[in-house]
C-alpha positions in Angstrom: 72.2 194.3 109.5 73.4 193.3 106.3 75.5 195.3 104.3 75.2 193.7 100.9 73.5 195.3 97.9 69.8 196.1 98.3 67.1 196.1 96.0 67.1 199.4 93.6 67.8 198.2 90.4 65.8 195.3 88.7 68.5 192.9 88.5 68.6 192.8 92.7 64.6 192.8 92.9 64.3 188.8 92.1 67.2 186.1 93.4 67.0 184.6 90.0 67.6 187.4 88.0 70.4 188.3 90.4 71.8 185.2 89.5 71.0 186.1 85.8 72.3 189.5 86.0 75.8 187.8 87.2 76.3 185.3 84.6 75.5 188.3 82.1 78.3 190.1 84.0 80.5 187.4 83.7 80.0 186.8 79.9 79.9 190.7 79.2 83.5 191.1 80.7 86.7 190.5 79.3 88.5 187.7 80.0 91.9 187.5 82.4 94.0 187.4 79.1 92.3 190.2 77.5 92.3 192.7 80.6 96.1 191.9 81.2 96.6 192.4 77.5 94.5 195.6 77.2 96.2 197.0 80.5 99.9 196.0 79.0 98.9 198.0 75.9 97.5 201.2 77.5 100.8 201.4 79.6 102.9 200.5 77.2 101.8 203.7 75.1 101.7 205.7 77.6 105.5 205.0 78.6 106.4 205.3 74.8 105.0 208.5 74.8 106.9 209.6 78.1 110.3 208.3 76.6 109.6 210.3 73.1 108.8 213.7 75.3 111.9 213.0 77.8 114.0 212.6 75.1 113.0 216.2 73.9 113.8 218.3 76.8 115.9 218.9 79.7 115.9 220.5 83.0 114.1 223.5 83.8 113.8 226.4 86.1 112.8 224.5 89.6 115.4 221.6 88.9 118.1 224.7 88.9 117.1 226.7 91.9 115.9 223.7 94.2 119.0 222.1 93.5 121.1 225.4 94.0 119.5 225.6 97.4 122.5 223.5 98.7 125.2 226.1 97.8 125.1 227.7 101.4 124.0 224.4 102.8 124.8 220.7 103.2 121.8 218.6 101.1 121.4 216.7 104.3 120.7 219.5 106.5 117.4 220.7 107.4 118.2 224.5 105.8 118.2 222.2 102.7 115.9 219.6 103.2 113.2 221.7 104.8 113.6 225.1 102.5 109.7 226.2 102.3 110.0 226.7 98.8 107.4 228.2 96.9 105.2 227.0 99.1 105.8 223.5 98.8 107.2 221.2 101.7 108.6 218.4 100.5 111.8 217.3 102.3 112.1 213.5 100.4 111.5 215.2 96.9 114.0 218.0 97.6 116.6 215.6 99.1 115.7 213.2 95.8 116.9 215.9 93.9 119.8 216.7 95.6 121.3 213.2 95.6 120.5 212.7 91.9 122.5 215.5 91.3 125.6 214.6 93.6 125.5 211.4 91.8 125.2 212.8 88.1 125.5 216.6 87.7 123.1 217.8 85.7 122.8 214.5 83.6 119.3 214.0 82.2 119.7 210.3 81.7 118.9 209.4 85.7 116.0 211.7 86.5 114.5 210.8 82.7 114.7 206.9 84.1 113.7 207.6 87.1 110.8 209.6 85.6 110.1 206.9 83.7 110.5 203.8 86.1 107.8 205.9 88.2 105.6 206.7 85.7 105.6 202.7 85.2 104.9 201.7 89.1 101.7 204.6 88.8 99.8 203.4 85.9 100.3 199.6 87.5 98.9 200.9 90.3 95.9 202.6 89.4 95.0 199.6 87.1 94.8 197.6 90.3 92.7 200.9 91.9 90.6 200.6 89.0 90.0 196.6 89.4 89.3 197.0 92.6 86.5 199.9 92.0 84.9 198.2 88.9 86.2 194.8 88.3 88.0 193.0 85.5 85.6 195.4 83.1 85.6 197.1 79.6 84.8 200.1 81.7 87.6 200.0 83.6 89.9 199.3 80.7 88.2 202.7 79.4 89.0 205.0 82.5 92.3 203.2 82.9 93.3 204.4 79.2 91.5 207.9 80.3 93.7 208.1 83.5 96.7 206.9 81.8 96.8 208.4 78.4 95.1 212.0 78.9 97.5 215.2 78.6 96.8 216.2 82.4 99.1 213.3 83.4 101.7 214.5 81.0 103.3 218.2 82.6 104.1 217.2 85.8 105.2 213.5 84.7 108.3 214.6 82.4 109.3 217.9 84.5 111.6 216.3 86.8 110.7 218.8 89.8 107.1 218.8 89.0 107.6 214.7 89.1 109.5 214.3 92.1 106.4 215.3 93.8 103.8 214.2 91.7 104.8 210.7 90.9 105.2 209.3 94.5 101.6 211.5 95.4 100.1 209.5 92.7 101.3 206.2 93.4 100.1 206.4 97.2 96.6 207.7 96.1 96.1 204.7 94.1 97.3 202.6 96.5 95.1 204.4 98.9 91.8 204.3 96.9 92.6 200.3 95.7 93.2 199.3 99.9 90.3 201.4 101.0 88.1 200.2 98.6 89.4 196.8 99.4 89.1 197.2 103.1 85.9 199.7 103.1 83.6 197.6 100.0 85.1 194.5 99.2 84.9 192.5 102.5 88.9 191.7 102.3 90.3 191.0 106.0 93.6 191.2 104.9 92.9 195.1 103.5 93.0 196.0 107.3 95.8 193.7 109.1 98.0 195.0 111.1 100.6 194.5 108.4 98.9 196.2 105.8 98.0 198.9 108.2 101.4 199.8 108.9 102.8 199.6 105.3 99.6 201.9 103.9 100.6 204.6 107.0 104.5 204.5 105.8 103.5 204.5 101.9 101.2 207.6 103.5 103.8 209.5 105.3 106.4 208.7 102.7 103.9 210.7 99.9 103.3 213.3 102.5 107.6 213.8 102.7 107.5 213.8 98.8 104.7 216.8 98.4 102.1 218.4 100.5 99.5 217.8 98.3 98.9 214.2 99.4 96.7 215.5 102.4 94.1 215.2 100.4 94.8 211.0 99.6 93.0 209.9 103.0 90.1 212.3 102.3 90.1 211.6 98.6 90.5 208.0 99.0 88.0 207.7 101.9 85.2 209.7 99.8 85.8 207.2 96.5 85.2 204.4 99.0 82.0 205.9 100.7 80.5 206.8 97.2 81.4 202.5 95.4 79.6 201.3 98.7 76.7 203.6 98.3 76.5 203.0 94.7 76.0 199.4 95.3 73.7 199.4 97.7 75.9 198.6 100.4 75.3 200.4 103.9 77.9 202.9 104.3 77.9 203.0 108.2 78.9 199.3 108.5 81.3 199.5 105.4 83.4 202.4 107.9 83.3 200.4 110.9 84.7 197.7 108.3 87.6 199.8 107.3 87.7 202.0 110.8 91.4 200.3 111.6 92.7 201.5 108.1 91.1 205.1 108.0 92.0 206.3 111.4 95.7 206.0 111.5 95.7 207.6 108.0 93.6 210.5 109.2 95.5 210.9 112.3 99.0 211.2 110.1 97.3 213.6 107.7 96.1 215.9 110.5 98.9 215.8 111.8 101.2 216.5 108.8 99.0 219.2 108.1 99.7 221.4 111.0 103.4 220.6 110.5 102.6 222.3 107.1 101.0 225.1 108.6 103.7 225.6 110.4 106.4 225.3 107.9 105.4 226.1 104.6 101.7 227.6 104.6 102.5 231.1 105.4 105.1 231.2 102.7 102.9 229.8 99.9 100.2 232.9 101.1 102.3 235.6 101.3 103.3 235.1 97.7 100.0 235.7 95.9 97.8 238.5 95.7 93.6 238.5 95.4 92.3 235.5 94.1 91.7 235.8 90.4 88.3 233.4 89.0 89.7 234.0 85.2 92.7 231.5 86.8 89.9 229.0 87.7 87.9 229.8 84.1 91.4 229.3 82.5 92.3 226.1 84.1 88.7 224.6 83.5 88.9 225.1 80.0 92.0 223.2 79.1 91.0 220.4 81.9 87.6 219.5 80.0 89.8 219.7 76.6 92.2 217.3 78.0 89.7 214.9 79.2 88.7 214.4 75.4 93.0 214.1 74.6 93.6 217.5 74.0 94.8 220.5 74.4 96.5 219.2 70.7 97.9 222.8 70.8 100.9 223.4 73.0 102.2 227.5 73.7 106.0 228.3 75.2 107.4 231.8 76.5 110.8 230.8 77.2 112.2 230.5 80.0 108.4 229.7 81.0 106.7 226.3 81.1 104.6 225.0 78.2 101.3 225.5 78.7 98.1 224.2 77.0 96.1 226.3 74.5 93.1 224.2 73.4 90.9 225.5 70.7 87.3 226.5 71.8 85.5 223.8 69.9 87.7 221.3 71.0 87.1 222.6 75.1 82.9 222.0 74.2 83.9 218.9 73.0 85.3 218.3 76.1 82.4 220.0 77.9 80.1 218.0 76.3 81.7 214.4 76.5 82.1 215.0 80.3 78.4 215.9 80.7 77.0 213.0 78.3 79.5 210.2 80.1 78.1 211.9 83.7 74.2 211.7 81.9 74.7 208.1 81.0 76.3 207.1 83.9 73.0 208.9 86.0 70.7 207.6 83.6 71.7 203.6 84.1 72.2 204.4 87.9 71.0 207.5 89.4 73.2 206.8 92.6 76.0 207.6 90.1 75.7 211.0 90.8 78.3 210.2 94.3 81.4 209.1 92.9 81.0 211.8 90.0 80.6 214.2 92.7 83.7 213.4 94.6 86.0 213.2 91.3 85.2 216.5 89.5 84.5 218.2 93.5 88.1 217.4 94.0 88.9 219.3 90.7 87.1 222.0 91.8 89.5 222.2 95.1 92.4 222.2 93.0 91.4 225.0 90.9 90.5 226.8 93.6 93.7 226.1 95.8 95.4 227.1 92.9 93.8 230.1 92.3 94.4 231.0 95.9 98.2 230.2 96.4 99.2 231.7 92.8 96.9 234.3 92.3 98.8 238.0 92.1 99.5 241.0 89.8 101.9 239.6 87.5 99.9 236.3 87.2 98.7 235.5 83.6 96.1 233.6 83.1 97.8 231.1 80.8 99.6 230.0 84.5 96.5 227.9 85.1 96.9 226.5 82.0 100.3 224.7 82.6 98.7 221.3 83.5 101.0 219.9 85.9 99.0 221.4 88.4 95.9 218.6 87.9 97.4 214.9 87.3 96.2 214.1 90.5 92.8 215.5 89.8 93.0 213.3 86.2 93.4 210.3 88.6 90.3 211.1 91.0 88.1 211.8 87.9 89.0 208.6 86.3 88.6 206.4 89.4 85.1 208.3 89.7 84.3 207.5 86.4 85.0 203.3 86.8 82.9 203.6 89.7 79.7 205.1 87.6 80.1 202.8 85.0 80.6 199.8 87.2 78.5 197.0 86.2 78.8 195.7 89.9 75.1 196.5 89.6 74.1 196.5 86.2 76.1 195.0 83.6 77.2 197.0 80.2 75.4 195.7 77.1 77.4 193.5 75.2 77.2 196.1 72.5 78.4 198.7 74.3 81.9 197.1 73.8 82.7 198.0 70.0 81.8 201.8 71.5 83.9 201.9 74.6 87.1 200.3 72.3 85.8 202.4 69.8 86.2 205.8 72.2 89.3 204.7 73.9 90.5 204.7 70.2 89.7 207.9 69.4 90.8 209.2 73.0 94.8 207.7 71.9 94.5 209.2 68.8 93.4 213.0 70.3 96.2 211.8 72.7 98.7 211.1 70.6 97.9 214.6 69.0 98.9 216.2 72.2 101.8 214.6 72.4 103.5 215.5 69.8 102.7 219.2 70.1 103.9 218.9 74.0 107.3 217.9 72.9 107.2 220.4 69.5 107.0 223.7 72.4 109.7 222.3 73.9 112.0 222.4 70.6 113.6 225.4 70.8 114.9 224.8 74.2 118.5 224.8 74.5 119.0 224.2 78.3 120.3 220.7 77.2 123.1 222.1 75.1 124.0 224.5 77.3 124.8 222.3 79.8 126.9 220.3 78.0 128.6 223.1 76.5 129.3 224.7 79.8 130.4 221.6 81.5 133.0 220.6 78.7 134.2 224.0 79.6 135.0 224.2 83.2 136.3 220.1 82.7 138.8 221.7 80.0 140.0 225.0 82.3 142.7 225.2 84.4 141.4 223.7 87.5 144.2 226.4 89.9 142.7 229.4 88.5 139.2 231.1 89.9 135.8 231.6 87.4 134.4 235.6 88.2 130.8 234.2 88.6 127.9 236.0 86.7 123.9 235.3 85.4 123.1 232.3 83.4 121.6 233.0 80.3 117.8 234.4 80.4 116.5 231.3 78.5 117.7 229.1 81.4 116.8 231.0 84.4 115.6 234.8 84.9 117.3 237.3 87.6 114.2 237.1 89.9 115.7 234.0 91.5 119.1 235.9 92.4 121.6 234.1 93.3 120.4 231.0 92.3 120.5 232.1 88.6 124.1 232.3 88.9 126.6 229.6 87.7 128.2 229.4 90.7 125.1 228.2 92.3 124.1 226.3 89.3 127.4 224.3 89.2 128.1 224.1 92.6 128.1 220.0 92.4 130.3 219.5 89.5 133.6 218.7 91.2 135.5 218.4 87.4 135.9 222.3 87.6 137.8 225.5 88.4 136.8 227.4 91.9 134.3 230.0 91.2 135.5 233.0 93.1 135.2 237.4 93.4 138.3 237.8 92.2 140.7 236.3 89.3 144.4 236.8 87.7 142.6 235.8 84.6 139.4 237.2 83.6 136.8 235.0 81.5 133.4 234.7 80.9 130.2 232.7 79.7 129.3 233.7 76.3 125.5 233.1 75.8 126.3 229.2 74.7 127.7 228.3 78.0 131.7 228.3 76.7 134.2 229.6 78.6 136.1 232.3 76.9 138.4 235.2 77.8 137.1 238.4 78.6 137.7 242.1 79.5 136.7 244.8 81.3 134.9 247.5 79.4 135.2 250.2 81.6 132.2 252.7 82.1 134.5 254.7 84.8 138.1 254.5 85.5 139.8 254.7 88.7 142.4 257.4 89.0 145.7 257.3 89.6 148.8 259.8 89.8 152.4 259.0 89.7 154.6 256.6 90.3 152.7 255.0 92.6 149.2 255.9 91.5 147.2 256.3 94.5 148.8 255.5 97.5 147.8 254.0 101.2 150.2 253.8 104.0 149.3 251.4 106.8 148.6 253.0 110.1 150.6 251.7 113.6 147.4 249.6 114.3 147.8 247.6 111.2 145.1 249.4 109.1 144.2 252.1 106.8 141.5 253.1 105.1 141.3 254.8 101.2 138.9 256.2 98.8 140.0 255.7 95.1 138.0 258.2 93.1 136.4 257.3 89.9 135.9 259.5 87.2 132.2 259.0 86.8 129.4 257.8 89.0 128.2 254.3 88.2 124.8 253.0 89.0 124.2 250.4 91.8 125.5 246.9 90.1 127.7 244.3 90.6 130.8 244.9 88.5 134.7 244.3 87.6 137.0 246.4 89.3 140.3 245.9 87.4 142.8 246.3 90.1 146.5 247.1 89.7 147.8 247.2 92.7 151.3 246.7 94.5 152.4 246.5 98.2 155.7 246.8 100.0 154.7 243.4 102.1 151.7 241.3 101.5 148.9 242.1 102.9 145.2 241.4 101.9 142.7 244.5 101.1 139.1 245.1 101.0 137.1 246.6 97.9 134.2 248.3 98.2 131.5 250.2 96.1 129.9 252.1 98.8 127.1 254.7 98.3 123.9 256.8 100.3 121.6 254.3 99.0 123.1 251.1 100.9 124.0 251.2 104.4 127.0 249.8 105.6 126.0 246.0 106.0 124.9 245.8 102.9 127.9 247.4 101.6 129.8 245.0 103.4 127.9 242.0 102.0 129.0 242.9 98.4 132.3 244.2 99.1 135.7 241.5 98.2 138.9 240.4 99.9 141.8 240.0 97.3 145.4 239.4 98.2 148.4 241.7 97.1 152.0 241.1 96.6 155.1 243.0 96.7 155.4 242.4 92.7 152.8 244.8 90.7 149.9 242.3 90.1 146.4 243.2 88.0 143.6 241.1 89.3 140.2 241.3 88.4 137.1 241.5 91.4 133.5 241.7 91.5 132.6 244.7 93.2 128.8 245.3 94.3 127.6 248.7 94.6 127.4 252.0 92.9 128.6 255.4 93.3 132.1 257.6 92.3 134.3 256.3 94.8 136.4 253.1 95.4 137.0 252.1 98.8 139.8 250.2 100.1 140.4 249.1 103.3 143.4 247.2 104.7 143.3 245.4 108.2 145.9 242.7 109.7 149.1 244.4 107.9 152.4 245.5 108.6 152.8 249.1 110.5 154.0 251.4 107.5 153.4 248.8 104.7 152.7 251.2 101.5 149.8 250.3 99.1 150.2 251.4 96.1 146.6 251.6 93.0 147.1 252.2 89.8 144.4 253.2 87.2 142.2 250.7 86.2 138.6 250.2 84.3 135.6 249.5 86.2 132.2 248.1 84.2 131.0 244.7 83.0 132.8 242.0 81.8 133.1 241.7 77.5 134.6 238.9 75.3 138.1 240.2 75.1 139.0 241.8 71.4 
């Protein structure tokens, strides 16, 4: 039976005005010229835009603590590569990071190009998706500018974390929808050779190794397909059997990278949210329909948080109300519409929801869902649904209707452009970028033979709920211009809030006492070992802090400090204890201690029978700029 359009719209009822209906197409579209020219244009402002927001920020939070994952760990190793963090799998996008880093520490330049170069390869891509779905159109110049210019694409785009998954997710889901339509619609042979088989399953499990979320390309991409053949008329049963040797292999990958994600990753994303929260999936909704008309325009930033969209009310009805009129218009030329805009703003509603489900908990605000990274995926399946219910595969666009679409995709920049600027105005008062530099001149510039006492980057960079990754020693474990970071120092210095590296001192909130000439004192039993407590003369909360120890021995030896207390038990004690070496001469080092309490343990094994120890007195409390 034959698959091509069937009667249902006046223009397929009579062979002659079929053949009328396609010269009116021909003559209604742009020319080559002026589609290659309008596509050039839309991605060149889109890029311009990307390279004016890049150039006003830096990393953030994710890029730290992903990154910092390779303290314990080689980059290479699967501890690394397949950390289940935050609930994302994402092996390729974790090991992009990692190499990035090895290769520039903490230089913006090669993730902003790489950003960029991506960004670049996506909006190429889903022009050719958008050809393939509705032809060399004015429409499809219109939902390319929609997919490429709206706000939603914008978040996860210049966040270099957020875009090492995104960006390669977005690029095989165009790829995915142009080849299926291509295979499933367009009659193309070549769509489903054995050669193009093969590359679409490796671009497939290559997306799949750069984020989780591109399960849903096959399904996504599969349902776009379905919904063009059924719009034109075209049987759908004969259209799969078409495209059967494309869509099977891609479904088998996708099942089967889904229960490796079970596996993995899945229980780790659940156990970190609470109840489901619908004022997440109001929230998100909201700012989507703004963005769809170029908003949010506004931009809000708690720092060290992620800017997140706060579109005024009128200008979310606006967006309401554009979305419902393009959907009405669409319906009204061709009620079959009513498919594709079904699968683009269903697939929306699955990523609200799936957000809403793996971020939901107590201390979740509702402005989370407003962080738009979350749906540039979801801006690409709405604008693909939209070329397809304004194709004029079946009914051409008045020749008038041109002056309104470039008048709309004018406005649209312009509303873009808006947003924009506010996006890069939150991120102003960021200083991540300066603090970087700042910190790295500073380690380049210290004596590279004596150790850095670690402590907490600055709050603005990364909060203490990541311990330990929120600690410079983590942070900077791939700069190799730099001093060791160690527990313990002959020279105490410290971080001010600016990232330089200054000297610093121990202000004491207890001291350690000592008596005589040789302060306290520990003599090393027959077995090699020996065992004090050093009192302190006050009780310090459970902490990690700077035991200032002057200490002596009559051979060398190396002795264990620790903080011990009833509310740690003796592993955990252990863990936060430190080894530091002493000498015959008297010697004050400084170590980080963890652990709480009024006594100061020290414990000796592997030394001389009868060696002596002798403590002296020394402050215990936080490290201070010294003066």
């Amino acid at each position: 039976m034959s698959d091509a359009p069937q009667p249902g719209v006046p223009a397929a009822d009579d062979p002659a005005l079929a053949a009328a209906a396609r010269v009116a197409q021909r003559e209604a579209r742009p020319t080559r010229a002026q589609w290659l020219g309008g596509i050039a244009v839309i991605i060149a402002l889109q890029i311009l835009g990307r390279i004016w927001v890049l150039g006003g920020r830096t990393f953030y939070w994710d890029d730290f603590i992903i990154v910092a994952g390779g303290h314990d760990h080689p980059w290479w190793s699967p501890a690394f590569w397949a950390q289940p963090h935050d609930g994302h799998f994402a092996p390729l996008a974790f090991l992009l990071q990692a190499a990035v880093n090895t290769l520039a520490p903490w230089r913006w330049w090669l993730p902003a190009t790489l950003m960029v170069l991506g960004q670049v390869a996506v909006s190429l891509m889903v022009a050719r998706a958008v050809h393939a779905i509705a032809g060399r159109s004015w429409q499809g110049l219109a939902t390319a500018a929609i997919i490429c210019w709206t706000p939603l694409t914008l978040p996860g785009a210049t966040w270099w974390s957020a875009a090492a998954n995104a960006l390669p997710m977005q690029l095989a889901l165009a790829w995915w929808v142009a080849l299926g339509v291509r295979a499933t619609v367009r009659h193309d042979p070549a769509a489903t050779s054995p050669r193009m088989v093969a590359r679409a399953t490796a671009v497939l499990l290559v997306a799949l190794a750069f984020f989780e979320k591109s399960l849903a390309i096959v399904p996504v991409a599969g349902a776009l397909a379905a919904s063009v053949a059924y719009l034109e008329r075209r049987r759908v049963r004969p259209c799969w059997r078409r495209g059967r040797p494309l869509w099977l292999p891609g479904l088998a990958v996708t099942v089967a990278w889904g229960v490796l994600y079970l596996v993995i990753a899945a229980r780790d994303a659940r156990e970190a949210s609470g109840e489901p929260r619908i004022e997440l999936v109001l929230s998100g909704l909201g700012q989507v329909l703004a963005a769809l008309a170029g908003g949010p325009w506004q931009w809000q930033r708690w720092a060290p948080g992620q800017a997140w969209a706060d579109a005024p009310a009128a200008l979310v009805t606006t967006g309401a109300v554009l979305v419902l009129l393009s959907a009405a218009v669409a319906i009204h030329r061709d009620w079959r519409a009513w498919a594709p805009l079904a699968v683009g703003f269903g697939y929306l509603m699955v990523v609200l929801a799936a957000m809403t489900w793996v971020r939901s908990g107590e201390g979740t605000a509702a402005e989370l869902a407003k962080t738009l990274h979350y749906y540039g995926d979801a801006a690409m399946v709405i604008g693909f649904a939209l070329a397809a219910a304004w194709s004029d595969r079946v009914r051409p666009l008045p020749r008038r209707s041109r002056h309104l679409v470039l008048a709309l995709g004018a406005l649209l920049a312009a509303s873009s452009l808006v947003s924009v600027a506010g996006y890069r105005q939150a991120w102003s008062d960021d200083r991540t970028g300066e603090w970087l530099a700042t910190t790295r001149a500073g380690l380049a510039a210290a004596d590279p033979g004596t150790p850095v006492l670690n402590q907490a980057v600055p709050l603005e960079v990364l909060l203490p709920v990541v311990q330990p990754r929120n600690t410079y020693h983590w942070v900077f474990s791939d700069l190799r211009d730099r001093p060791p970071f160690g527990r313990w120092t002959d020279r105490p210095r410290m971080f001010d809030a600016s990232g330089r590296l200054i000297d610093a001192e121990v202000t004491p909130v207890a001291r350690l006492r000592a008596d005589g000439d040789c302060g306290t004192a520990l003599t090393v039993g027959p077995d090699g070992t020996g065992t004090l407590d050093v009192g302190l003369d006050g009780i310090i909360t459970i902490d990690d802090w700077v035991v200032e120890f002057n200490a002596m021995a009559s051979s060398p030896m190396e002795v264990r400090l620790a903080l011990p207390n009833p509310f740690q038990d003796v592993d955990q004690t252990y863990a936060a204890s430190t080894v530091v070496p002493v000498g015959a001469e008297p010697r004050r080092l400084w170590a980080t201690v963890g652990g709480g309490g009024n006594i100061l343990r020290v414990v000796v094994r592997g030394a001389d029978p009868g060696a002596r120890l002798c403590i002296g007195a020394g402050g215990v409390g936080p490290l201070t700029p010294a003066g």
